[in-house]
C-alpha beads as a LAMMPS data file, in Angstrom:
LAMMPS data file: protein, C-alpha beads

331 atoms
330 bonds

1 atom types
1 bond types

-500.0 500.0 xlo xhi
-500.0 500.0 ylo yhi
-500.0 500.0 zlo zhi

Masses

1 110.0

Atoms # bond

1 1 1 24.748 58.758 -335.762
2 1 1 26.456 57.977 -332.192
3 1 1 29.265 60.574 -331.086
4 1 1 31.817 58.654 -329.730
5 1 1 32.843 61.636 -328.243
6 1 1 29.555 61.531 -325.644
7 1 1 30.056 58.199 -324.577
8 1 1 33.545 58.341 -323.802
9 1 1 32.954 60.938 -321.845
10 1 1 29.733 59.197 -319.885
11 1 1 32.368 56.066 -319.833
12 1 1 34.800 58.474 -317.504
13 1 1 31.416 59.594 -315.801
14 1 1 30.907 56.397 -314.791
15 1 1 34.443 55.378 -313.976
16 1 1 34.429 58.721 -311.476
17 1 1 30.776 57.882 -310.179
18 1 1 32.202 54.044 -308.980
19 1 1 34.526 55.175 -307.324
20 1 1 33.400 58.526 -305.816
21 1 1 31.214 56.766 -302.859
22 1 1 34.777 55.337 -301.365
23 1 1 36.051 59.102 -301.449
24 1 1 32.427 60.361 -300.450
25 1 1 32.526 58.298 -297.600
26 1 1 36.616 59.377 -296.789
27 1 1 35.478 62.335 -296.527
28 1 1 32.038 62.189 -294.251
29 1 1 34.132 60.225 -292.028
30 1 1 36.574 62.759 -291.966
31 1 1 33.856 65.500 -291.514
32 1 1 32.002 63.814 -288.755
33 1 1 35.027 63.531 -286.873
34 1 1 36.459 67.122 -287.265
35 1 1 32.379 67.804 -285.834
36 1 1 32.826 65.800 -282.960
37 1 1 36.070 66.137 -282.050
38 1 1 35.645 69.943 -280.636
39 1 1 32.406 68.654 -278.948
40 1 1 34.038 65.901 -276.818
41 1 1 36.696 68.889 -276.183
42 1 1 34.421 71.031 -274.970
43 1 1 31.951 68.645 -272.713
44 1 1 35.241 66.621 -271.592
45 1 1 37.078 68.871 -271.334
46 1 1 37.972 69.150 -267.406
47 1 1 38.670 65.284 -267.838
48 1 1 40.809 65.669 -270.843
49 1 1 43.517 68.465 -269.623
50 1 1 43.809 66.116 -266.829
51 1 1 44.355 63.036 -268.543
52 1 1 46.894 65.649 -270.934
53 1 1 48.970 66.345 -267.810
54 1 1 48.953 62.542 -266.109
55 1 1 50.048 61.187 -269.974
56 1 1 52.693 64.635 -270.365
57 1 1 53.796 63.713 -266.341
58 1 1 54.051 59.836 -267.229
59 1 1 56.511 61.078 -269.942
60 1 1 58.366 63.468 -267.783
61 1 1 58.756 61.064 -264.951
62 1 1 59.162 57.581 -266.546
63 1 1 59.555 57.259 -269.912
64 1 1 62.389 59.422 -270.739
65 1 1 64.264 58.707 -267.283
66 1 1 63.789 54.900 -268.399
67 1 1 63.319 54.658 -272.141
68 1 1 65.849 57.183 -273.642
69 1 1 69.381 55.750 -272.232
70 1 1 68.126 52.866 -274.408
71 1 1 67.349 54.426 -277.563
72 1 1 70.817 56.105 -277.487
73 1 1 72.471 53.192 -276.892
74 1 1 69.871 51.567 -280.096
75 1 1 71.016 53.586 -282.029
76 1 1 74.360 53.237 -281.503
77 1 1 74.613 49.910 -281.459
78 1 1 72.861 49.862 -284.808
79 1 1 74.282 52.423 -286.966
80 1 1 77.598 51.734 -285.156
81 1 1 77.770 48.408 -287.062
82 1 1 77.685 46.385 -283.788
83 1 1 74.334 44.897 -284.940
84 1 1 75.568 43.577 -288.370
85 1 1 79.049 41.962 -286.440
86 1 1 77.133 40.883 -283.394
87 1 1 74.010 39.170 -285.771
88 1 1 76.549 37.167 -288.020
89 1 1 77.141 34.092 -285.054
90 1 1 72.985 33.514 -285.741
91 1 1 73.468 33.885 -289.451
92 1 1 72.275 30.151 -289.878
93 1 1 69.326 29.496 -287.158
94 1 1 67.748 32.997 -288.528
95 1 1 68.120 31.999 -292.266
96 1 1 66.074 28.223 -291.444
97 1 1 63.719 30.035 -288.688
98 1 1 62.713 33.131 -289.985
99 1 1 64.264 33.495 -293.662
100 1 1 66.342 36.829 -292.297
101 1 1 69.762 37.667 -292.303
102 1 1 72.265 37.113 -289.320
103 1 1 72.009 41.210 -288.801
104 1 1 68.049 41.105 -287.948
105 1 1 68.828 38.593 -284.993
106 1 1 69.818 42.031 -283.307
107 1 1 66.711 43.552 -284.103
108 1 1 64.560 40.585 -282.688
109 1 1 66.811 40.671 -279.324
110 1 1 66.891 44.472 -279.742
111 1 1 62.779 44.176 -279.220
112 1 1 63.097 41.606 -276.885
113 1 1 65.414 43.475 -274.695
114 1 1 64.749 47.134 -274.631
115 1 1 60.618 47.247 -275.820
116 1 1 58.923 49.435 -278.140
117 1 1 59.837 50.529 -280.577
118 1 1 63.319 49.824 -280.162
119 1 1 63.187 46.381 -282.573
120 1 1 61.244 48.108 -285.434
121 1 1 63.548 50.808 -285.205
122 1 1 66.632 48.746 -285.286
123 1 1 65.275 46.940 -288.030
124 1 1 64.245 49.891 -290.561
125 1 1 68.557 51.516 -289.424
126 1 1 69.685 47.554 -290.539
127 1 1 67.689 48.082 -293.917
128 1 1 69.567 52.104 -294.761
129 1 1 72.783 50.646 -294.069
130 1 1 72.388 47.858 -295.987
131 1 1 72.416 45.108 -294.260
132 1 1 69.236 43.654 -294.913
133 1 1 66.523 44.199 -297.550
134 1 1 63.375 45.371 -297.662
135 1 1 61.394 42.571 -297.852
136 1 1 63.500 41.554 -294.462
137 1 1 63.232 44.780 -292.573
138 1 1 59.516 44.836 -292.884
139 1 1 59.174 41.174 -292.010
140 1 1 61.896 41.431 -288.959
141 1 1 60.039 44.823 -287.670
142 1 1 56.524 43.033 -287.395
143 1 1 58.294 40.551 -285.370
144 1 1 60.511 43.207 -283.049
145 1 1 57.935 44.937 -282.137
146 1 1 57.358 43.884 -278.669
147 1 1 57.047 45.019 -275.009
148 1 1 60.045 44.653 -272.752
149 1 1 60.071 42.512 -270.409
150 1 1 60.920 45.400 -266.891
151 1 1 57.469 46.979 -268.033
152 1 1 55.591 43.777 -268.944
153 1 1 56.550 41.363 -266.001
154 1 1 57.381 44.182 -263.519
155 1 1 55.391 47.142 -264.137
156 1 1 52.073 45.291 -265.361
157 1 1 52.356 41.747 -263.700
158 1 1 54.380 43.135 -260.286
159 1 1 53.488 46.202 -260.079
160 1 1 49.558 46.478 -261.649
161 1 1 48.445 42.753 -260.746
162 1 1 50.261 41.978 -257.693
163 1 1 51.691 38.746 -259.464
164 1 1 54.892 38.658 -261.204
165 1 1 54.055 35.178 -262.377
166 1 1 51.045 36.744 -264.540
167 1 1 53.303 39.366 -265.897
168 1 1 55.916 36.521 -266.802
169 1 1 52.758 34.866 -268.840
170 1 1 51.779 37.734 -270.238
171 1 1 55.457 38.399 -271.786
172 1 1 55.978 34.912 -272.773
173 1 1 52.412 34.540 -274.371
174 1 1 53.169 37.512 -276.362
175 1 1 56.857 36.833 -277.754
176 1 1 55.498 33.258 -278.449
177 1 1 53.289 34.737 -280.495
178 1 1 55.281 37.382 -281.954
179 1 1 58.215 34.661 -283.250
180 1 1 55.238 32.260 -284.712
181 1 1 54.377 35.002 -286.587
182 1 1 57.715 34.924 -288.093
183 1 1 57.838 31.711 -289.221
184 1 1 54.712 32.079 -290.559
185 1 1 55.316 35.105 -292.842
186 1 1 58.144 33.244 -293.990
187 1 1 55.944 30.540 -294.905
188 1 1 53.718 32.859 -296.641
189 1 1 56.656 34.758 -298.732
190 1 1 58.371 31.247 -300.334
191 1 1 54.690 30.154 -301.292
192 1 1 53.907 33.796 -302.811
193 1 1 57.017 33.846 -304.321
194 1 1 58.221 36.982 -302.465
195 1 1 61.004 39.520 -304.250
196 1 1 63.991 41.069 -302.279
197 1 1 64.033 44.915 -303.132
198 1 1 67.788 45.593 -302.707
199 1 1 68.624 47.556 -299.461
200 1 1 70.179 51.041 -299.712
201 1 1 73.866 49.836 -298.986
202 1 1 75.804 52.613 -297.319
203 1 1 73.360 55.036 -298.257
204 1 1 73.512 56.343 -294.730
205 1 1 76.141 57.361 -292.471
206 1 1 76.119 58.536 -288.636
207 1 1 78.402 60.333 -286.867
208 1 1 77.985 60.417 -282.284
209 1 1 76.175 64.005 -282.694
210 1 1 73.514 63.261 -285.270
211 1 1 72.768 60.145 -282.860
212 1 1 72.378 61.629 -279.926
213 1 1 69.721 64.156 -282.228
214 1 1 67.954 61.316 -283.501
215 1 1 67.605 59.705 -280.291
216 1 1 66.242 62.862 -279.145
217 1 1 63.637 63.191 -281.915
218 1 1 62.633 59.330 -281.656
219 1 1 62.024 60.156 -277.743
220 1 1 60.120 63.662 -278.686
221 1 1 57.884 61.567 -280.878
222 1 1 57.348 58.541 -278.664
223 1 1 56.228 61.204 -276.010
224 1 1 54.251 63.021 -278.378
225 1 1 52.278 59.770 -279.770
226 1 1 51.326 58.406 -275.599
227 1 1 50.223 62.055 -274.884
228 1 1 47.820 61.941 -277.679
229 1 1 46.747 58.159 -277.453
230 1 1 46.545 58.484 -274.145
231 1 1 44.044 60.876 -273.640
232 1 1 42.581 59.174 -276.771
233 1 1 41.793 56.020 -274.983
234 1 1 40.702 57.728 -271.704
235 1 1 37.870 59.458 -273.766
236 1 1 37.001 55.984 -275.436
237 1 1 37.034 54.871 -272.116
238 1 1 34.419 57.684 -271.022
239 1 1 32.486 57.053 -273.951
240 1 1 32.323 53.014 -272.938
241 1 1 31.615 53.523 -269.207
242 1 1 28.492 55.516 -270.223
243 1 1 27.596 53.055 -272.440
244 1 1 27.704 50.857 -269.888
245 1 1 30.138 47.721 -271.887
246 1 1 31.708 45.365 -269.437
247 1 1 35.025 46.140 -267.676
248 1 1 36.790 44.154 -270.142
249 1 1 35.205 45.577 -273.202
250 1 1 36.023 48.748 -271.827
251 1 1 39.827 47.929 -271.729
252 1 1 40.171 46.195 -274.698
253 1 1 38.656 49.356 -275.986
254 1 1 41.046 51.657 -274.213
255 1 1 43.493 49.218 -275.446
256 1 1 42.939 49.926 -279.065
257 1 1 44.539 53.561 -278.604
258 1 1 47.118 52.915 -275.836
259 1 1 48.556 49.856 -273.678
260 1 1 49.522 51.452 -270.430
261 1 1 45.918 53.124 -269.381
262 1 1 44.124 49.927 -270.735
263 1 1 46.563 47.851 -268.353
264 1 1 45.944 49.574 -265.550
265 1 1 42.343 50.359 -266.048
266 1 1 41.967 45.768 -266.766
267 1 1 43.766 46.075 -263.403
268 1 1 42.003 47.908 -261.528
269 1 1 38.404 46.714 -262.790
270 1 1 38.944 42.958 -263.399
271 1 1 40.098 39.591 -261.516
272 1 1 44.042 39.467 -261.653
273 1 1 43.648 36.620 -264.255
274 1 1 41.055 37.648 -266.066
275 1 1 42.600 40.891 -266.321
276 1 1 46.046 39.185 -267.239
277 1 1 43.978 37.468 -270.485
278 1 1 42.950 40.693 -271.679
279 1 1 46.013 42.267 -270.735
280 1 1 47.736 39.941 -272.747
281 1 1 45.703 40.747 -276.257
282 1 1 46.077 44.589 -275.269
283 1 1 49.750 43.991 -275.201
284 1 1 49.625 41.771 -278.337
285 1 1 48.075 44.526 -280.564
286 1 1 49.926 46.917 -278.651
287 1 1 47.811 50.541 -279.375
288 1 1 48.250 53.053 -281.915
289 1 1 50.421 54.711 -279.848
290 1 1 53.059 52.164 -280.760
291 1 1 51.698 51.943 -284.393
292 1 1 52.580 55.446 -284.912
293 1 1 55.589 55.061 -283.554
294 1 1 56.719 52.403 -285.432
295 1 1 55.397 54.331 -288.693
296 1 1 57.184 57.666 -287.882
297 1 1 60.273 55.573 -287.935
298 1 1 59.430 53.657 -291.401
299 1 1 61.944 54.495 -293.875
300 1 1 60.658 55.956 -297.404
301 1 1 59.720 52.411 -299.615
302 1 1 58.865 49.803 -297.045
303 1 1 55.754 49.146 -295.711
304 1 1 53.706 48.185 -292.392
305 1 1 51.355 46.036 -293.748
306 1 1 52.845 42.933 -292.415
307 1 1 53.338 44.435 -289.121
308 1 1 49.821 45.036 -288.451
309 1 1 48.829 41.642 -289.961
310 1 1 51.394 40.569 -286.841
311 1 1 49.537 42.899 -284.404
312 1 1 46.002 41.951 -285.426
313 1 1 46.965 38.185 -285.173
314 1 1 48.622 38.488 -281.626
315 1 1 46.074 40.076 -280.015
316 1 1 43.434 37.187 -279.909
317 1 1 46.566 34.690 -280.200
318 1 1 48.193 35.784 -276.905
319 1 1 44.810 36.409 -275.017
320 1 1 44.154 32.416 -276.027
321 1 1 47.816 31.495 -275.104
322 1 1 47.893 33.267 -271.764
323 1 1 44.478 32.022 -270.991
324 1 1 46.142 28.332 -271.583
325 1 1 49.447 29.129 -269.979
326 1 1 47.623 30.356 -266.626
327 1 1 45.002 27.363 -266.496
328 1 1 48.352 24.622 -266.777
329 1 1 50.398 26.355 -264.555
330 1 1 47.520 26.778 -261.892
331 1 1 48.715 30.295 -261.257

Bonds

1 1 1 2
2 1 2 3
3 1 3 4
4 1 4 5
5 1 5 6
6 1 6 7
7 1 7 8
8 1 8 9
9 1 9 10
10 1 10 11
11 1 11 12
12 1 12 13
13 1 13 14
14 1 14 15
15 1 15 16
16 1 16 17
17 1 17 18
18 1 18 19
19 1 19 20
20 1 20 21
21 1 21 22
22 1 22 23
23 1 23 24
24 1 24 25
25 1 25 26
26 1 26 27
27 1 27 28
28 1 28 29
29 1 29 30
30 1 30 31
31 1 31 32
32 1 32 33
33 1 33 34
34 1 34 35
35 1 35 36
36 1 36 37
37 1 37 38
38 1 38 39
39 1 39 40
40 1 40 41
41 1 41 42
42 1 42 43
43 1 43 44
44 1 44 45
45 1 45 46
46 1 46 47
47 1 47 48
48 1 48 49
49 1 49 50
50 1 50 51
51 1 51 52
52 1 52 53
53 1 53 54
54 1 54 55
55 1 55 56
56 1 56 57
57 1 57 58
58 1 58 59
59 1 59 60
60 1 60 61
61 1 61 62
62 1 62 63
63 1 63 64
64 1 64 65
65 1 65 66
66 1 66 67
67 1 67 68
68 1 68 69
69 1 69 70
70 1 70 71
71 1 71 72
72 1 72 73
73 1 73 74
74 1 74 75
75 1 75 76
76 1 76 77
77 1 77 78
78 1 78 79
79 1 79 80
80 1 80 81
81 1 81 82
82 1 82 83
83 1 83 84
84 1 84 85
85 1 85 86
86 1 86 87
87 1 87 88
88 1 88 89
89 1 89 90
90 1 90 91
91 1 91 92
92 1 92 93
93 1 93 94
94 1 94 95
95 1 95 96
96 1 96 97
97 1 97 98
98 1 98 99
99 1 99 100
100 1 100 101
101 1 101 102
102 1 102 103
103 1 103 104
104 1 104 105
105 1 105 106
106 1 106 107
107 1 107 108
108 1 108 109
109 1 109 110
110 1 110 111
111 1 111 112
112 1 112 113
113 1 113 114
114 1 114 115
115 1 115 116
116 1 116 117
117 1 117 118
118 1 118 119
119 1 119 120
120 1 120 121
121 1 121 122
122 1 122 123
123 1 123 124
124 1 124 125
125 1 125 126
126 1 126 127
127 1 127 128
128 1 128 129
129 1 129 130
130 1 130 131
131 1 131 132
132 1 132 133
133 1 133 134
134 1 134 135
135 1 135 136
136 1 136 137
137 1 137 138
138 1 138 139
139 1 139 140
140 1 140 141
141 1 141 142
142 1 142 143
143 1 143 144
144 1 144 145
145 1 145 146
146 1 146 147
147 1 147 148
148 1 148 149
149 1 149 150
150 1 150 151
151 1 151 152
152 1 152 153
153 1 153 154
154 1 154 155
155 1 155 156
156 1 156 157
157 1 157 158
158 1 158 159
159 1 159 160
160 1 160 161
161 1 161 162
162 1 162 163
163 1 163 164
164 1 164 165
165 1 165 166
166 1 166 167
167 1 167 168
168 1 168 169
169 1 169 170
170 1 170 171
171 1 171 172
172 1 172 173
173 1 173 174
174 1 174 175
175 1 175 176
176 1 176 177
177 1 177 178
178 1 178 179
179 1 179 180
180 1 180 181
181 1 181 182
182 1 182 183
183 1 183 184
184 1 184 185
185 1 185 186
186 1 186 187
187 1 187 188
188 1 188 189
189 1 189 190
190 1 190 191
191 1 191 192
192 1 192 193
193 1 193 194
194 1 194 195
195 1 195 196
196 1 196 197
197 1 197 198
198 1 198 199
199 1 199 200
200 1 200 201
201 1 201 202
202 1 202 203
203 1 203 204
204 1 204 205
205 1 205 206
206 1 206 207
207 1 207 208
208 1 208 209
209 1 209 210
210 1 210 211
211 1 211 212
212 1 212 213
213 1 213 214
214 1 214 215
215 1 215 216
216 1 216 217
217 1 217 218
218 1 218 219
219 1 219 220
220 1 220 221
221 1 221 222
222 1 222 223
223 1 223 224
224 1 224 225
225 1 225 226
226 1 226 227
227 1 227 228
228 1 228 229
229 1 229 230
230 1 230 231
231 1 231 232
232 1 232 233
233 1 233 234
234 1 234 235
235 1 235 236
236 1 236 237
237 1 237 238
238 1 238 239
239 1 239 240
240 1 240 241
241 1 241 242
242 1 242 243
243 1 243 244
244 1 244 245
245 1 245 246
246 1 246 247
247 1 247 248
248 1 248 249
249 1 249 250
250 1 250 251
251 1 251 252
252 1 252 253
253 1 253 254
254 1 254 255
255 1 255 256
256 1 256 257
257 1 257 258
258 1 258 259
259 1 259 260
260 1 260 261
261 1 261 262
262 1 262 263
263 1 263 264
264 1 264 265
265 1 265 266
266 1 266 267
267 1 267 268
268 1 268 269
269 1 269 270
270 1 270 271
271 1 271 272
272 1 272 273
273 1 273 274
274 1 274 275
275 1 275 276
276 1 276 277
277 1 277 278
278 1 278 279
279 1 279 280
280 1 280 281
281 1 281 282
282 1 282 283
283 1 283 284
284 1 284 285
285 1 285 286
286 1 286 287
287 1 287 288
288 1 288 289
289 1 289 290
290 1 290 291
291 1 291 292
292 1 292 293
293 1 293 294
294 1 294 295
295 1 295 296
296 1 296 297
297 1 297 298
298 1 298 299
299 1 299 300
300 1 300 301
301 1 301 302
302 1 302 303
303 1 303 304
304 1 304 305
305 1 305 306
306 1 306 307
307 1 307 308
308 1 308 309
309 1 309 310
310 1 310 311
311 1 311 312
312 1 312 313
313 1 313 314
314 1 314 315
315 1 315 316
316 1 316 317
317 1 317 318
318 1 318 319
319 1 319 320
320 1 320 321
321 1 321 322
322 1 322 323
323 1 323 324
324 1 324 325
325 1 325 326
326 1 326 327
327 1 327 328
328 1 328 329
329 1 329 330
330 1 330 331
């Protein structure tokens, strides 16, 4: 006679052993890394307090004397209400261009304006007080979430390639490809058949002191994420040179972890428009650095996985459209 009782439980057996190789290999991954991690440490280790200090220096010295007037005055202008009044006027181009409310025009120019990860941040504040839904604050954040122009077309094309008309490309390659990518997730949500999770209408409320503390976190976080990306990509960059890749595999592989050092380091290493190509798809994905950023800033309930279908698209997209740009300009 058959026990039912013995082959439901070698059913849930089986049920556990399909699906244990996925955590099995989670977890090797996990354990090879927490291995290796101390062993780079230790042989790397002269190289890697010294890329700690130029990354914690770069913070000290640039990007909070630059970047944190600007994410006061974000988040101001966003939880002051200024976006919503000031995003109404575009109320009708955003709704046929993008399928987004009049307030996420703020957002996009937000991005534009001001850089990482001013846009997404803007975007998610929109979404808590209201004025847009979910399904629009994740799709207007992918789209933000791009590199400001002063860094982009002075620091990288002026200041890194000696040619302010690359860095010009470079920007305009990228945004290009940043707003296409808008249109074409709103494409791809009124053929799916997309839902609108209501947003959390005056579920938040900011008074001058708690934005000045956020500001502060944000820019303790943003600091936090290039110190650790940073020195990141300068030990995948050690770990390419001895492998002896190319110079511009070796940047796009710095790239993957942080934008700045992979910049410089396709500058430094590469023909100005060669470098400005692979600039341009560094910029496009834009480096965990930025990811985490942008996540650490993700309110509870929305998600990034549009954003990094945006990144993952731009980065080959603005490569190819700089590459274009450069060739019919004759820069």
């Amino acid at each position: 006679m058959i026990n039912n009782t013995n082959i439901s439980q070698r059913t849930n057996q089986l049920g556990a052993a399909q699906t244990s190789p996925k955590r099995k290999a989670k977890n090797i991954a996990a354990a090879l890394f927490a291995l290796i991690l101390p062993i780079v440490l230790l042989l790397f280790s002269n190289t890697l307090r010294e890329s700690t200090k130029r990354a914690l220096l770069l913070c000290a010295t640039t990007v909070i004397p630059s970047l944190f007037p600007f994410v006061v005055a974000n988040e101001f202008f966003t939880w002051s209400g200024a976006a919503e009044t000031l995003g109404m006027p575009l109320s009708g181009i955003m709704r046929r261009v993008f399928g987004l409310s009049g307030a996420c025009a703020s957002a996009i120019l937000t991005g534009l304006v001001c850089g990482y990860p001013s846009g997404a941040a803007c975007a998610f504040g929109l979404y808590l007080l209201g004025c847009c839904t979910a399904d629009e604050a994740e799709r207007c954040a992918a789209i933000a979430s791009n590199a400001g122009p002063a860094f982009v077309i002075g620091g990288i094309g002026g200041a890194m390639l000696g040619d302010v008309r690359l860095g010009i490309v470079i920007w305009c390659s990228t945004v290009a490809v940043s707003l296409l990518a808008g249109v074409i997730l709103k494409i791809g949500r009124v053929l799916g058949g997309g839902k609108s999770v209501a947003s959390k209408a005056g579920s938040e409320v900011f008074s001058p002191a708690a934005i000045i503390s956020n500001s502060a976190l944000i820019m303790l976080k943003i600091c936090a994420f290039i110190t650790v990306f940073g020195v990141a990509a300068d030990a995948a960059g050690i770990f390419a040179d001895l492998l002896g890749f190319e110079p511009a595999t070796g940047a796009l592989i710095r790239g993957v972890f942080e934008l700045t050092s992979a910049a410089d380091y396709a500058a430094r290493c590469l023909p100005a428009r060669q470098a400005a190509v692979i600039i341009a798809a560094i910029v496009g994905w834009s480096g965990l650095s930025v990811h985490m950023q942008t996540a650490s800033l993700l309110p509870k309930g929305l998600s990034l996985a549009r954003y990094y279908f945006v990144k993952m698209l731009s980065a080959p997209a603005s490569a190819a459209l700089c590459a274009i740009l450069i060739w019919l300009l004759g820069i």
